[in-house]
N, C-alpha and C positions, 0 to 999 in steps of 0.2 A: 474663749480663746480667740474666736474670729468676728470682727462685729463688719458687716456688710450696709453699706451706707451710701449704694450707688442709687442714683434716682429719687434717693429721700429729700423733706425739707432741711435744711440748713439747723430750724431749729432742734430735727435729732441728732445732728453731730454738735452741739453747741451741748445737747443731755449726754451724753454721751462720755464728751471727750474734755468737757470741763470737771476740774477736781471737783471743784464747790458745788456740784454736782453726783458726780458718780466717782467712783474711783474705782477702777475696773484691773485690777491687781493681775486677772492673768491674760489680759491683752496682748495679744503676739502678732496678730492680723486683722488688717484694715483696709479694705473695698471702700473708697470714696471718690467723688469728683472732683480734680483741682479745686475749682472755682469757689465749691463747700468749703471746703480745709483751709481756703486759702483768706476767706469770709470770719469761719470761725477764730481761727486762731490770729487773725488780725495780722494778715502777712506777715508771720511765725513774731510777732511783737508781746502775743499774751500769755504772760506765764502761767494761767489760769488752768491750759490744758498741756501744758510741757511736761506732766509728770504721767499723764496716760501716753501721750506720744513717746516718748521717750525709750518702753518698754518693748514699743515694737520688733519684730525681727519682719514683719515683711509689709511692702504695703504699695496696695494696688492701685493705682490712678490712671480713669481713665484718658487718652489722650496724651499728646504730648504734651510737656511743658520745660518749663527751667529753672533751675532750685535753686532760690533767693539763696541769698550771702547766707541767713542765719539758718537756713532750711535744716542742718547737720546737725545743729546744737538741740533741734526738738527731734532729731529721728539718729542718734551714734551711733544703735547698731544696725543701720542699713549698709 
């Protein structure tokens, strides 16, 4: 239900939060770094991981930041 992915390589959130990978069906919470998320899902452009992202209800990043145009469409129920 929580996958924690602060400090990690890039390539665990790319296992992780890629379908064609994992499909992690009860995702609800996500600890990660801008920078990672922002790597992985290719500046919210790959659908690849929009269907784990998608499920979340909460998600933690550290830092500020500013949520791209599309950032809504991989995270709706934030």
């Amino acid at each position: 239900m929580e996958l924690r992915l602060n400090s990690s390589h890039d390539d665990y959130a790319e296992e992780f939060l890629f379908e064609r990978n994992t499909y992690l069906s009860r995702l609800l919470s996500l600890q990660i770094e801008y920078q990672s998320l922002a790597i992985v899902t290719n500046n919210f452009t790959n659908d690849a991981s929009r269907r784990n992202c998608a499920q979340l209800q909460h998600l933690a990043i550290k830092g500020p930041f500013v949520r791209p145009e599309n950032f809504h469409s991989y995270f709706p129920l934030l």
